[in-house]
N, C-alpha and C positions, 0 to 999 in steps of 0.2 A: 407533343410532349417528348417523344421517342425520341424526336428529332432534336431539339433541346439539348436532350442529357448526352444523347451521343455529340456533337455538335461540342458541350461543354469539354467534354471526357478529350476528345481530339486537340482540340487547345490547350489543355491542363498538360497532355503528349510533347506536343508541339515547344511549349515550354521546358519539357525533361519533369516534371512532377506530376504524380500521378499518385493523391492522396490514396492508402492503404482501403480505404472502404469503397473507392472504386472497385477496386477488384474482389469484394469480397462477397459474395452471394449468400444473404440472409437466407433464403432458402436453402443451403445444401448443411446438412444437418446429417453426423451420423450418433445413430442412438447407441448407447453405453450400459453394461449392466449396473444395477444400483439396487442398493437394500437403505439408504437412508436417506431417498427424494426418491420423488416420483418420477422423477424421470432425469439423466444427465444426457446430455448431447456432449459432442467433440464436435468446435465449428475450427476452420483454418481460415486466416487472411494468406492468402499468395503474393504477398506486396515480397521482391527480392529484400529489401531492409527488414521484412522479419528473418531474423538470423538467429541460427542456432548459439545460443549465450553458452559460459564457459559452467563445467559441470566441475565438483570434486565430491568424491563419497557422501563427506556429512550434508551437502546442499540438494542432494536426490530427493526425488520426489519418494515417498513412503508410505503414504498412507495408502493401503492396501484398493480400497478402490480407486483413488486418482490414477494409480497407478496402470490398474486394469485397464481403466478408459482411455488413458493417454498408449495406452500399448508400449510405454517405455519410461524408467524412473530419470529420462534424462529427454526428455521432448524436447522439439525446436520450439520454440521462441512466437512461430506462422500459429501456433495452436493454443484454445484455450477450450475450457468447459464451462457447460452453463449449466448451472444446478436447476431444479421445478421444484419447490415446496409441495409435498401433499396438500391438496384441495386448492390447490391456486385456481383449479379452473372455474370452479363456482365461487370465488371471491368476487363479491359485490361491486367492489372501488374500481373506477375505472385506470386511476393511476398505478400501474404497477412498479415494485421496489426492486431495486437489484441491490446485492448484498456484495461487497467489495472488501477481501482480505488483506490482513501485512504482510510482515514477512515472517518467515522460518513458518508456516501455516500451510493449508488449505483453507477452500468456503467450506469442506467436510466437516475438517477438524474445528472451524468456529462456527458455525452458523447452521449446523444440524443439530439433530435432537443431542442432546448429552454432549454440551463441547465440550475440547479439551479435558474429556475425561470428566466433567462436570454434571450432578443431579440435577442439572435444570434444564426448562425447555429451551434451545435452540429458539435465536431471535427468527428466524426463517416460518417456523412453526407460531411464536407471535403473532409476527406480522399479516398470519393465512386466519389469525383468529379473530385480529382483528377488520378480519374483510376483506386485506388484501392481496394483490397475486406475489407472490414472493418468488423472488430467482433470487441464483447469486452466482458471482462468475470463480473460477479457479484460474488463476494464472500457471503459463507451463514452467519456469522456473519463480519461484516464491523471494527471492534476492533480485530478481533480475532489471532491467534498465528500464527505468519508469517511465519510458518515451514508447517502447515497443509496448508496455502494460496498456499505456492510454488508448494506442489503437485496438488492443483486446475490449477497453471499454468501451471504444465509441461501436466494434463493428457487435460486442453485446447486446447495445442495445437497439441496434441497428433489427438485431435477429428479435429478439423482444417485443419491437412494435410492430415486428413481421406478422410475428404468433400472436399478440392481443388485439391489432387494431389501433393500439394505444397511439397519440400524438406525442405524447411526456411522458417520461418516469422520473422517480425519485430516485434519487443515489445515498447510497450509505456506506461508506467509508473506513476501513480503522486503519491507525498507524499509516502503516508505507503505502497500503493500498489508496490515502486522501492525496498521493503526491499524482498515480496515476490521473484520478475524477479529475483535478485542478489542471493538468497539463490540458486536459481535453475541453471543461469549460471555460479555456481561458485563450484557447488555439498558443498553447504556448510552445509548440515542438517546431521540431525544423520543417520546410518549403513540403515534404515528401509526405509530410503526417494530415490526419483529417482535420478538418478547421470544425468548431463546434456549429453545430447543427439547429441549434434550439428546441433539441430533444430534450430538457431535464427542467423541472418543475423546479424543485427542493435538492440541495446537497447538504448530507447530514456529515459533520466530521466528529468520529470517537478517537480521541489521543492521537489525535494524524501532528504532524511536529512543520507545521503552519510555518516556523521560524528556524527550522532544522533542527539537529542535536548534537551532542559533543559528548555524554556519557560515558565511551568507551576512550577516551583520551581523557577526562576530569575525573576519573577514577581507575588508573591502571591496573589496581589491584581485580579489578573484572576480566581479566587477560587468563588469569590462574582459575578464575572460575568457569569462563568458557572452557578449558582446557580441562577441568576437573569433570566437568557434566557432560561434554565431548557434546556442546550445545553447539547447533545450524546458525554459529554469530562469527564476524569475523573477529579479530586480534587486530587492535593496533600497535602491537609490537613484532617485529619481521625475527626476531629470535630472544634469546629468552633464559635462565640458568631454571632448570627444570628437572627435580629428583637428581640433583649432584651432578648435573651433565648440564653443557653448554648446546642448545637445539636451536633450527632453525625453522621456523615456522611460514616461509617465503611463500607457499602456496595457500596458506587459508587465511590471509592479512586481508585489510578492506584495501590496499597499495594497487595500484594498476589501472589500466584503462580497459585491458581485457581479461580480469579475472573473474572469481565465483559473485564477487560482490558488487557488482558496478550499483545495484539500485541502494545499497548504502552508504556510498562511497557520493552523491547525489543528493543524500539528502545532510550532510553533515554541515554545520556552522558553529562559529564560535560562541560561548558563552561567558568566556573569562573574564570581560573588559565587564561584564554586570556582576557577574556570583562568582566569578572567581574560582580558582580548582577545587579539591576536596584538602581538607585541614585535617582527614581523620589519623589518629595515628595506626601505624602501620601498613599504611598505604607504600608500596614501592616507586620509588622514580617519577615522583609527579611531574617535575620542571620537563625532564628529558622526556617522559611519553609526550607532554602536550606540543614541547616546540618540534622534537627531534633531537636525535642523539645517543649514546648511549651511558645508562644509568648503572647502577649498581647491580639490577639482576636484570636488566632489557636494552633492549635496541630499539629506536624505535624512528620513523622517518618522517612522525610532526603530522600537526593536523593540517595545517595550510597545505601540503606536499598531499594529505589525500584529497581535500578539498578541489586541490588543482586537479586530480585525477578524475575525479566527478564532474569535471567543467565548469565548475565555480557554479555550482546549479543551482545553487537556491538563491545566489546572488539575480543570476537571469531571470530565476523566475519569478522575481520578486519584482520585476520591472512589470510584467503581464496582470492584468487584473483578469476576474472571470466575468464573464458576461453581466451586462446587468439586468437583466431579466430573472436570473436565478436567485432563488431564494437561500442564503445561507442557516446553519446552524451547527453548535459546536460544544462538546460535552468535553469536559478535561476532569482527568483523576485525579486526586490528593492525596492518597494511600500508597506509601513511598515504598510498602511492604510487599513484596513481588518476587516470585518464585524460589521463596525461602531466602531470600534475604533481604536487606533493608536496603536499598537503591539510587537512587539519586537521593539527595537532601540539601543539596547547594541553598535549595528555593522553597517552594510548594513544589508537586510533582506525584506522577504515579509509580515514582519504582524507577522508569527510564525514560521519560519525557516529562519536562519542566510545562507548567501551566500557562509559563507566560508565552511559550513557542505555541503552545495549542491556541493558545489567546492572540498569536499575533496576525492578526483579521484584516489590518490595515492595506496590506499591498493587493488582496482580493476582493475588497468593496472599493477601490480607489473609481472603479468607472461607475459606481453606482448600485452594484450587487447589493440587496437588502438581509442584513445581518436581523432573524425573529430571535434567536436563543443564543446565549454565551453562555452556560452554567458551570458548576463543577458537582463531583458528585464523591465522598470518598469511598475510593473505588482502587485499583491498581489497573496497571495499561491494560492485564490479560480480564480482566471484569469487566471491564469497559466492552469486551466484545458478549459476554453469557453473562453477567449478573441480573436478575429480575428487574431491579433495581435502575439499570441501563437499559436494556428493553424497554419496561413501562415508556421512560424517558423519551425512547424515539417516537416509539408509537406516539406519546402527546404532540409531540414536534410535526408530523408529519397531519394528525387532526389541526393542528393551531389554524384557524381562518388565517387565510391569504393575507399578505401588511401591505398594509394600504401605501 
């Protein structure tokens, strides 16, 4: 067998590609302090292509223990962490779950006890009640390029079935974090990246944007509110009239190949040719934020122009189906109402991702992947990861007997 994998590993060489989880030893594990899991580790893939991504203030890591465990609010990219749910280790279920964040987050801040500042239990803590072992990973930049996340996924669970035994685990998902799971069950990344494994039972998708999203272009007037709340989102306007002054905002725009934003810059698509812009009044600059241009109080360089900067990704990835062995499932919000303000409304929707992008299923069962749940729940995108109500929901998902 020794002879095999080395044997394999030599040709994979020999060819110049040398998938990230070759190199990444489930075993080597350094343990992290933690007051809310039983235990965090810090693992590293040494693959040269994990790279250190582009950092600016608002995009730092902050939450007080990632922080700690990463030893820096600005980590490379080669590093990630895995969280341990209290009592995973006397969970019953031989399948164990990994817990998969968005963006502007940690798995801290949603999938521990009291998320995002929330009176509820942590799905993590759920998931250990209802029997089973719960992990959840943290990515080292929370924005960053959904191609380096997938290999944080795959060598995740790589270390996961190290530490259970386990053959399969479950994947669970939110927002940005379901572009990462899909890139990996679907082997959709470039020659260097890991091909999926047939490590994953079940993939659960919460408000992951299946069909991309356009929100921050179909509603310009959200430019003034990132700005206003000095929120971890980019601008798609490169400047802007701002408190009686003309500014430029060049460095925290979603624009570029190498900026703070690339994993949203990745996941964008159009919506116009369906739903059309936003009609509200006093909306600023709608025509010129979508195409490009400059409008009355913005500048702005179009969404095709960030699209292209993202590598037309969702377009690519849309050609990849995910395995078909893997079970899917997929919960979308309806509750437009989303951190004090009212949000997308083009459609149905939670706030910032449209139902029909969560619903768009077709390019991931095309090889045969078995679709058990589509539901909606009204919920907004940040309840979808802590509402009881969402919770319960997976745990059903994740009991439903195997589809035939």
């Amino acid at each position: 067998m020794k002879r095999f994998v080395l044997g394999a590993a030599l040709a994979l060489l020999s060819l110049g590609v040398t998938p990230a989880t070759e190199r990444f030893d489930p075993e080597r594990a350094v343990t992290c302090p933690s007051k809310r899991w039983a235990l965090t580790e810090r693992l590293s893939d040494p693959h040269p292509s994990m790279v250190q991504e582009t950092f600016i203030p608002l995009v730092e890591q902050r939450e007080p223990e990632t922080v700690e465990a990463f030893g820096s609010a600005t980590p490379r990219s080669s590093e990630f962490l895995l969280h341990y749910a209290h009592g995973w280790a006397e969970a019953p279920n031989p399948v164990p779950v990994l817990l998969i964040h968005g963006a502007a987050l940690t798995s801290t801040d949603c999938y521990a006890d009291e998320p995002v500042e929330q009176p509820y239990e942590g799905l993590a803590a759920r998931l250990v009640r209802s029997g089973r072992k719960a992990f959840a990973l943290t990515f080292a930049h929370f924005h960053g390029d959904n191609v380096l996340q997938a290999e944080a996924v795959a060598d995740a669970i790589a270390r996961i079935r190290h530490v259970t035994g386990a053959k399969q685990v479950d994947l669970i998902a939110h927002s940005k974090g379901g572009m990462s799971a899909r890139i990996y069950l679907s082997s959709a990344g470039p020659k260097w990246t890991t091909r999926y494994r047939g490590d994953v039972r079940r993939y659960v998708m919460l408000g992951t944007p299946n069909g991309g999203i356009d929100v921050s272009f179909a509603y310009p007037n959200l430019n003034y509110w990132v700005l206003e709340h000095k929120s971890a989102a980019p601008l798609s306007w490169t400047e802007g009239y701002y408190y009686g002054k003309w500014v430029s905002w060049k460095d925290r725009t979603i624009y570029g190949k190498n900026g703070p934003f690339p994993g949203q810059a990745q996941m964008l698509a159009r919506w116009d040719a369906r739903y059309g812009r936003t009609t509200q009044k006093g909306q600023f600059d709608v025509d010129s934020t979508y195409e490009g241009g400059r409008g009355q109080v913005s500048q702005s360089l179009g969404i095709d122009r960030a699209i292209a900067d993202g590598g037309n990704f969702m377009a690519e990835l849309a050609k990849k189906a995910i395995d078909p062995k893997v079970e899917l499932a997929v919960l979308a919000g309806t509750s437009p109402y989303v951190m004090n303000l009212v949000g997308e409304r083009r459609a149905p929707s939670d706030g910032l991702l449209l139902v029909a992008s969560a619903f768009d299923t077709d390019p991931l069962t095309r090889r045969g992947a078995k679709l058990i749940r589509k539901e909606t729940l009204y919920l907004n995108h940040l309840q979808l990861v802590y509402h009881p109500r969402a919770n319960d929901w997976v745990v059903d998902v994740l009991d439903q007997d195997a589809a035939e």
